[in-house]
ZAMARGU-4260 file (C-alpha; in steps of 0.2 Angstrom, whole numbers, plus 5000, padded with zeros to 4 digits):
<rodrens>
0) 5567/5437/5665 | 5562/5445/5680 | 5546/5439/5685 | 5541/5449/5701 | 5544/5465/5688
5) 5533/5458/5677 | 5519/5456/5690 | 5520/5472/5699 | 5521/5480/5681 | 5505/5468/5675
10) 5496/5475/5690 | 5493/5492/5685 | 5488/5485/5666 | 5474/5469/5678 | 5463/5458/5666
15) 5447/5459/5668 | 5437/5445/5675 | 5432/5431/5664 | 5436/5441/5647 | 5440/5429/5635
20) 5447/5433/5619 | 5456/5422/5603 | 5469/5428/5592 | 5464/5427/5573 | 5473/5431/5557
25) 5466/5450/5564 | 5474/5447/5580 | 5466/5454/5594 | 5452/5464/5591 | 5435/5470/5605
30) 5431/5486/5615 | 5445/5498/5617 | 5442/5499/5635 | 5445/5478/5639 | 5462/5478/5629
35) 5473/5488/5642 | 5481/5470/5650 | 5480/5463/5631 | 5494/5476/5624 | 5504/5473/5641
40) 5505/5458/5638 | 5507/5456/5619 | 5522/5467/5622 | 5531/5454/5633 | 5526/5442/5619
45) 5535/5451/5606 | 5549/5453/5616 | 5550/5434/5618 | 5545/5432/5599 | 5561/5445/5594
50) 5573/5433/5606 | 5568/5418/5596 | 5568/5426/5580 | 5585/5437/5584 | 5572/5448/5574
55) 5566/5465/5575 | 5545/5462/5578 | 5533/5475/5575 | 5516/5476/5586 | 5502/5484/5578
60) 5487/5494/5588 | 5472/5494/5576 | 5455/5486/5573 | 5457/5488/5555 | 5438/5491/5547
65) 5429/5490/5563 | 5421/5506/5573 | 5430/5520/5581 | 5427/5513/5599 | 5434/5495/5595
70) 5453/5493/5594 | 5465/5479/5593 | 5482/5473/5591 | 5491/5461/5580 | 5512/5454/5580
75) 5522/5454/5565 | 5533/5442/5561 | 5554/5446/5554 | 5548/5445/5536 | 5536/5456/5538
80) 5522/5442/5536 | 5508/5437/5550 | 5513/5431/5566 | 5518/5411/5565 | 5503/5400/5569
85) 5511/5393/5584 | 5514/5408/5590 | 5495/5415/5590 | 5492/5399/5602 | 5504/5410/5615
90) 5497/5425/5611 | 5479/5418/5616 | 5485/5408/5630 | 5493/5424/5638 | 5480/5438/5634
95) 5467/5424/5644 | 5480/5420/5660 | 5473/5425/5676 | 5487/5439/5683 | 5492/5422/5697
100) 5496/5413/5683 | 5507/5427/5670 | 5524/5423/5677 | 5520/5402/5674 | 5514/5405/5655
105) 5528/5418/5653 | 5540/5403/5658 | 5531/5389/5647 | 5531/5399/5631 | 5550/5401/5634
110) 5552/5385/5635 | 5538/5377/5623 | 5547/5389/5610 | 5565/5387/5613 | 5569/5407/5618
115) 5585/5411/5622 | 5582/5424/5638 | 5600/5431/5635 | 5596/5435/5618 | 5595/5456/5615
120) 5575/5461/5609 | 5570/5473/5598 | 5552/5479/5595 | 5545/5493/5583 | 5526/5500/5585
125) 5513/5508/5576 | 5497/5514/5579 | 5481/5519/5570 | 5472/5537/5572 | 5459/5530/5585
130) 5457/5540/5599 | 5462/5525/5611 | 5476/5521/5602 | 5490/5531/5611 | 5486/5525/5626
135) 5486/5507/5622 | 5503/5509/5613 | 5511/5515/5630 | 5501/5499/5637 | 5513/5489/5624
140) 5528/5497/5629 | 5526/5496/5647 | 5526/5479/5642 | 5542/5478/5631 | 5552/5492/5643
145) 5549/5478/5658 | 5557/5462/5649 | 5571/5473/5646 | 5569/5473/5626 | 5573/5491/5616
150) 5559/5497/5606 | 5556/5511/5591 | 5538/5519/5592 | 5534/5525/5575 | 5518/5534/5581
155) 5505/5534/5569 | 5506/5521/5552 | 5496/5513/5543 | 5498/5494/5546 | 5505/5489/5530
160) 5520/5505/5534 | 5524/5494/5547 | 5523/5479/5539 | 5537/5489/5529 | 5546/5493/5541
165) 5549/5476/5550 | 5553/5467/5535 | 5566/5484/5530 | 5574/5483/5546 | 5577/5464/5547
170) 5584/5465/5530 | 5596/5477/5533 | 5588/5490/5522 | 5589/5478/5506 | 5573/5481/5507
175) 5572/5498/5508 | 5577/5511/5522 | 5564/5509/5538 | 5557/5526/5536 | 5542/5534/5532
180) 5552/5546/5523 | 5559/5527/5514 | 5542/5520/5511 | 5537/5537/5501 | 5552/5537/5492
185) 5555/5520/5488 | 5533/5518/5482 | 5534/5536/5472 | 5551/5534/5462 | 5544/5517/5458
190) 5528/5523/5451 | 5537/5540/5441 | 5547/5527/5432 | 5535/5515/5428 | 5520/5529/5420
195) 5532/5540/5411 | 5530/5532/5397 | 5511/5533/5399 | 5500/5542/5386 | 5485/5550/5396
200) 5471/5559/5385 | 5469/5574/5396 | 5470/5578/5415 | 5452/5567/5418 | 5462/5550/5419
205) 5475/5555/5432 | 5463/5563/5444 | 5457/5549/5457 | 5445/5553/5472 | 5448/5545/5485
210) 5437/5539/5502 | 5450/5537/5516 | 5437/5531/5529 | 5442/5544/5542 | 5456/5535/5546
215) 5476/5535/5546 | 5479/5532/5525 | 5472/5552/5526 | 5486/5555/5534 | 5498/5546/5527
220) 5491/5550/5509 | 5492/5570/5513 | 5511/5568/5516 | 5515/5556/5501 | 5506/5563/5488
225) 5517/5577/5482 | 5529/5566/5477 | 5520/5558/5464 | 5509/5572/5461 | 5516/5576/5442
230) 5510/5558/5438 | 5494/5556/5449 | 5480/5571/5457 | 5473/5562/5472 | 5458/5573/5480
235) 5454/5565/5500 | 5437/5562/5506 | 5434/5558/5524 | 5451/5562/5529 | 5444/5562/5547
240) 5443/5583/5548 | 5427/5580/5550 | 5418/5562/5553 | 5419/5547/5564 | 5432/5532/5559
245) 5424/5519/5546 | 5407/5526/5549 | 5396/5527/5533 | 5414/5524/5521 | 5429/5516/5519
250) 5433/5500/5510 | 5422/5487/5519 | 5408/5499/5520 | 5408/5502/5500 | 5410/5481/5499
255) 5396/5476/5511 | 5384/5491/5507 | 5388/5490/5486 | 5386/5509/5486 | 5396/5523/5488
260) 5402/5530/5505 | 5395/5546/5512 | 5405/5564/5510 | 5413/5559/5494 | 5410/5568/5479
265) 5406/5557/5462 | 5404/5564/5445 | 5398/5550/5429 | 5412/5540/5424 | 5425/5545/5438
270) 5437/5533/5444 | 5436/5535/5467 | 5443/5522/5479 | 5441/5517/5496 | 5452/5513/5509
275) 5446/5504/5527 | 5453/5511/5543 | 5471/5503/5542 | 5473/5507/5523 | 5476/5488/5520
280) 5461/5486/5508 | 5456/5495/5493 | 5441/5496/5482 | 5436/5507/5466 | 5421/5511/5461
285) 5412/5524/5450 | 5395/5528/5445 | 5389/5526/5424 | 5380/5542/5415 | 5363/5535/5423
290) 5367/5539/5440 | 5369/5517/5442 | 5383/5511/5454 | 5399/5500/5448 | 5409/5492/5462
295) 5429/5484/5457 | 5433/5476/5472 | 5447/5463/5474 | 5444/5451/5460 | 5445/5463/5448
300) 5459/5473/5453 | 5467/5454/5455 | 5464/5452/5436 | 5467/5470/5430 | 5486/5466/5438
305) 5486/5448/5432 | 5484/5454/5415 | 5498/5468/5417 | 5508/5454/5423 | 5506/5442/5410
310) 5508/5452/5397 | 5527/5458/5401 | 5531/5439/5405 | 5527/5435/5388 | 5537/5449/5380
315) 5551/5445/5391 | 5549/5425/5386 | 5559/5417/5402 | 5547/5406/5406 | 5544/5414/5424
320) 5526/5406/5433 | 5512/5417/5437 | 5498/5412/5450 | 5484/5421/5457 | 5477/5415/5475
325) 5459/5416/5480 | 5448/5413/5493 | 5429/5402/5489 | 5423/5423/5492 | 5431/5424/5477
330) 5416/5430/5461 | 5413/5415/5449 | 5414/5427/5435 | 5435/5431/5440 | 5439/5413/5441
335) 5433/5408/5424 | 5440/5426/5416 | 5456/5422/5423 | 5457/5402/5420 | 5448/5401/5402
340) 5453/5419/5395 | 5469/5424/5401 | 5475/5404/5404 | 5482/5411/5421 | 5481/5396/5432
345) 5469/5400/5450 | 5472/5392/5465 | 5460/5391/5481 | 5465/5394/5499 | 5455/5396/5517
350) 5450/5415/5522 | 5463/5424/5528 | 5477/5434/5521 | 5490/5423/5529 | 5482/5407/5519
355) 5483/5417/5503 | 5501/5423/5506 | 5509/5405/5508 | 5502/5401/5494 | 5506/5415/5484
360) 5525/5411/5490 | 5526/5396/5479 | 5526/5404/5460 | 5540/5416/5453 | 5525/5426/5454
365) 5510/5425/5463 | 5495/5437/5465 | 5481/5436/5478 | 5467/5448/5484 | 5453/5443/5494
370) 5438/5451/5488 | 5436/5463/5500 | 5453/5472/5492 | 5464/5465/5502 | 5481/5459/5492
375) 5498/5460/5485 | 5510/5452/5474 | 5523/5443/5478 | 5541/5440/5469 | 5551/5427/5471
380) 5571/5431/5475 | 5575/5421/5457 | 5562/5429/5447 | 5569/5447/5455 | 5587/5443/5448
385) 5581/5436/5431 | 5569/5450/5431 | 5585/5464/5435 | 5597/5453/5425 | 5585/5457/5407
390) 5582/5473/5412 | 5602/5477/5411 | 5607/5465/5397 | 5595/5460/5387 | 5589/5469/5371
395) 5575/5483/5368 | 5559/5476/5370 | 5564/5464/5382 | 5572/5477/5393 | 5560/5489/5391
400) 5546/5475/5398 | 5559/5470/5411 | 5561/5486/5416 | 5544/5488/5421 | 5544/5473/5430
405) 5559/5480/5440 | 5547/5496/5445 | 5533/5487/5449 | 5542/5476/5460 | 5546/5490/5470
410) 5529/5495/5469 | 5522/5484/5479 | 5523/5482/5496 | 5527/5463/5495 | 5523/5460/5516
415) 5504/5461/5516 | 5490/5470/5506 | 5493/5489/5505 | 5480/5503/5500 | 5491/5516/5495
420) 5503/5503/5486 | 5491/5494/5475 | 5482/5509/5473 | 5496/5519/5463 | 5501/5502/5455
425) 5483/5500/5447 | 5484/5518/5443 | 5499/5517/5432 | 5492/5501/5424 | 5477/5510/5419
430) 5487/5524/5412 | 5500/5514/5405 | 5482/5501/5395 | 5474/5516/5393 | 5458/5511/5400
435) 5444/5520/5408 | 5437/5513/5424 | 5423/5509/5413 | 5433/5498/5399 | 5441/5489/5416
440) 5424/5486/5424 | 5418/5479/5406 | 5434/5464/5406 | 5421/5453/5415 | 5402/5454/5421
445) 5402/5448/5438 | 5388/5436/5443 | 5376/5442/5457 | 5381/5435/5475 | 5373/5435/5492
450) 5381/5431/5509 | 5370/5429/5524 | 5373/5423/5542 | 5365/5411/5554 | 5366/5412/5572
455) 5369/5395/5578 | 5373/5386/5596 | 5388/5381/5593 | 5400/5385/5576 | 5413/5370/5583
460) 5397/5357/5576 | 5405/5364/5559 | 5419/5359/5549 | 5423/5362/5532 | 5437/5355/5519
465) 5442/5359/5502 | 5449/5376/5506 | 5431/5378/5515 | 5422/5374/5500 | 5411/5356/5506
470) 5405/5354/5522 | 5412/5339/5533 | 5401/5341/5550 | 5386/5340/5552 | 5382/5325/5542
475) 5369/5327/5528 | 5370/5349/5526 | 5383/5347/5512 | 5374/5332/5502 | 5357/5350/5504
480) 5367/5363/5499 | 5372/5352/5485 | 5351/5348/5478 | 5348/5368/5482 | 5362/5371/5469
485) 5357/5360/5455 | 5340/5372/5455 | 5349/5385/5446 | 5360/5392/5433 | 5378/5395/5435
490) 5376/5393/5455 | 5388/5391/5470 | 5387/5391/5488 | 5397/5387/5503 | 5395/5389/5522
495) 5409/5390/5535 | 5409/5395/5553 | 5414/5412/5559 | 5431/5412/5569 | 5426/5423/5582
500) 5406/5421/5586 | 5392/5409/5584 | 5388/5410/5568 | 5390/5401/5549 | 5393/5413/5536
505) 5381/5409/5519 | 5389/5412/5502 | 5378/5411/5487 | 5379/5415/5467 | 5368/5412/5453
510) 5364/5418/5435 | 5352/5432/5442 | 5348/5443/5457 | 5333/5433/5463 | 5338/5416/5459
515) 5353/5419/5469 | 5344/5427/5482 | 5332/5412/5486 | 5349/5399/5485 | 5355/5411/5501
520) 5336/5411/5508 | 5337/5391/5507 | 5355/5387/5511 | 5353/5395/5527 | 5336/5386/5529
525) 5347/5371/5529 | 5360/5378/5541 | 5349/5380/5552 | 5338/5365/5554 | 5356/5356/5552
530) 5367/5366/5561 | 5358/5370/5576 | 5351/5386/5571 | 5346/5397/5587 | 5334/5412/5589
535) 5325/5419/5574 | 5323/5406/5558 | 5331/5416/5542 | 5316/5426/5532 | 5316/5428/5513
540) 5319/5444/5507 | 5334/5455/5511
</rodrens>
């Protein structure tokens, strides 16, 4: 490792004074113009994470959901998944080293993890469509180039291609072949397979409209769509011709706002979609024949899916576990759908993708979205073989079950949540039900919810358990929340601290719009006269 390289390289890419920044399960994510020194230096971090792994790593420049001036940058990890916990710790303590001390922390990270300097790296990068993006991808390869690792610079992808395309490399294309051209491929033959058996009442059904936030999945989707196109007409809105990056559309604006994003088209009754920035999330939605708006976010494409799901394992009959995975976010209405109708056992994590993904790991099959859209299924290597072992040997009805099960495994982009992947995969569902967006909405009413936030001194006086569901710190807020809850029907809430500013995040459901309004009005009454509440005191009425 030669330091003095590093130094006079680390130069040109100087962290600016007292900027201090933590990486989450988003990674790095602030203002475009503070992250120069940032991908420097999480390029010499994935170099040092690739020797230790003996792993191709992927580094990612995005900011996801978040504006067109932000940016950001997360590592991924030989299977494709999150970067190891241990390994954010390194992340944070190098982006925060003062340039004196770079070649000291560069030393006890090789040391504290075990690298092997001799070792050969290999790093592959992608980017997002962001104006600052290119530049801050040669700011990662500077960082690579001067630790002597190789890289491949994929240009612009979504981050779940790259996801892809980590996880395809490291698996010596058993995965599938670490090309765009390969993703396409491998996500459309898939998808023709599956629905052509589907019987579709006119062209309506397989038209979808879809929001792509004025980000990189319009890009993305322009290319792939021709492959599927017999199967599936996509129309893009926001394809970024014309508007600003997540501005007034895309996935997380759809979810927060519950309306539809601007520049889309919506006729009654017509399933659209919307992807965030990244095309990691995806949310449906559609408006009835009185003009009112239905949002499907991740709870119900989380059931739609399970459904699917359970159904071929119980014409297959081998006894293969199904899961689904969600956070406390999660609606009250999905859980008991899933647990009491479909007898599909739920299990609840901490936000953050990398929580549900672990957890998803343990069944033969295992499903998990947030709400916000964010998911994917996972299979086990055991179900897999059993699954392609039917599919060859078993007679017609179990074949023909296992066979769809062998599609849809390729479907999904089994590394992380994917927009274009679960999107074609709950559009051959639908086809293959035949249901309307209407007859999916209608599988469960979901119960009204409310989230708030309180601006508080410090979020470290907070700490939570139970998957974040009970309070712990500070004493007496939990034993509140609990008398405010008993004061109405079918009611939950929850508070947890943000993991990246001052403030404690309110979640609150009840039988109606109002009572659930006022359990949010007084649960974050009691955060703050608890929780040291700063500035304004919350206000009824929203």
């Amino acid at each position: 490792m030669d330091l003095d390289a590093v130094t006079k390289q680390s130069v040109l890419h100087a962290k600016p004074d007292g900027l201090i920044l933590q990486y989450g399960t988003a990674g790095f994510r602030t203002k475009a113009e503070h992250l120069d020194h940032v991908m420097f230096r999480m390029g010499l971090l994935a170099v040092l994470r690739s020797k230790q792994t003996k792993s191709a790593i992927g580094v990612m420049v995005t900011a996801s959901h978040n504006p067109e001036e932000d940016n950001g940058v997360k590592l991924v990890d030989p299977l494709g998944e999150m970067l190891a916990a241990s390994w954010e710790e390194h992340a944070t303590c190098l982006a925060n080293a003062e340039e004196e001390h770079l070649p000291r922390v560069l030393v006890d990270i090789s040391e504290k993890a075990a690298v092997d300097l001799h070792q050969d790296a290999f790093v592959v990068i992608g980017r997002d469509t962001r104006p600052s993006s290119e530049k801050l991808s040669q700011s990662v390869i500077d960082g690579v180039t001067v630790l002597g690792g190789q890289f491949h610079d994929y240009g612009l992808l979504t981050t779940p291609q790259l996801h892809y395309m980590v996880f395809c490399r490291n698996s010596k294309g058993q995965y599938g072949k670490a090309t765009v051209e390969g993703y396409y491929q491998k996500l459309s033959s898939a998808f023709v397979e599956l629905t052509k058996q589907a019987f579709c009442s006119g062209d309506d059904r397989r038209t979808l409209r879809v929001d792509c936030a004025n980000g990189i999945g319009a890009l993305k989707l322009a290319e792939m769509r021709h492959y599927f196109s017999q199967g599936l007409s996509v129309q893009l809105f926001n394809d970024g011709t014309k508007g600003k990056l997540n501005h007034l559309c895309g996935a997380d604006f759809v979810k927060s706002h519950q309306k539809p994003p601007q520049g889309i088209e919506m006729r009654a009754n017509e399933r659209c979609c919307s992807f965030d920035g990244d095309a990691d999330r995806i949310v449906y939605y559609y408006h009835d024949a009185d003009g009112q708006f239905h949002l499907i976010d991740g709870d119900k494409i989380a059931t739609l899916i399970s459904s699917f799901l359970k159904e071929l394992l119980l014409e297959i009959g081998d006894g293969l576990s199904l899961g689904v995975v969600q956070t406390a976010y999660a609606n009250g209405s999905s859980t008991r759908y899933l647990e009491e109708v479909m007898k599909v056992p739920v299990y609840c994590t901490k936000t953050g993708v990398k929580h549900l993904h672990h957890k998803a790991q343990e069944f033969d099959i295992g499903v998990y979205f947030e709400a916000n859209g964010h998911g994917t299924v996972l299979f086990s290597k055991a179900a897999e073989t059993k699954i392609k072992q039917l599919a060859k040997e078993s007679e017609d009805e179990k074949r023909k079950a296992a066979k769809m099960l062998e599609s849809i495994i390729d479907l999904f982009n089994q590394t992380i949540g994917d927009a274009i992947s679960d999107m074609l995969v709950i559009e051959a569902i639908l086809a293959l039900k035949g249901l309307t967006v209407q007859q999916w909405d209608a599988l469960y009413t979901d119960l009204p919810n409310r989230q708030l936030k309180v601006k508080v001194a410090d979020r470290q006086g907070i700490s939570t358990t139970d998957a974040e569901r009970q309070v712990v710190r500070p004493p007496g807020l939990q034993e509140a929340i609990n008398a405010l809850v008993k004061k109405y029907r079918l009611s939950r809430a929850f508070v947890r601290p943000s993991g990246t500013e001052d403030i404690v995040r309110v979640y609150a459901e009840a039988d109606s719009q109002e009572n659930t309004d006022s359990l949010a009005y007084e649960v974050s009454l009691a955060v703050f006269q608890l929780a040291g509440g700063i500035g304004e005191r919350p206000q009824r009425g929203f």
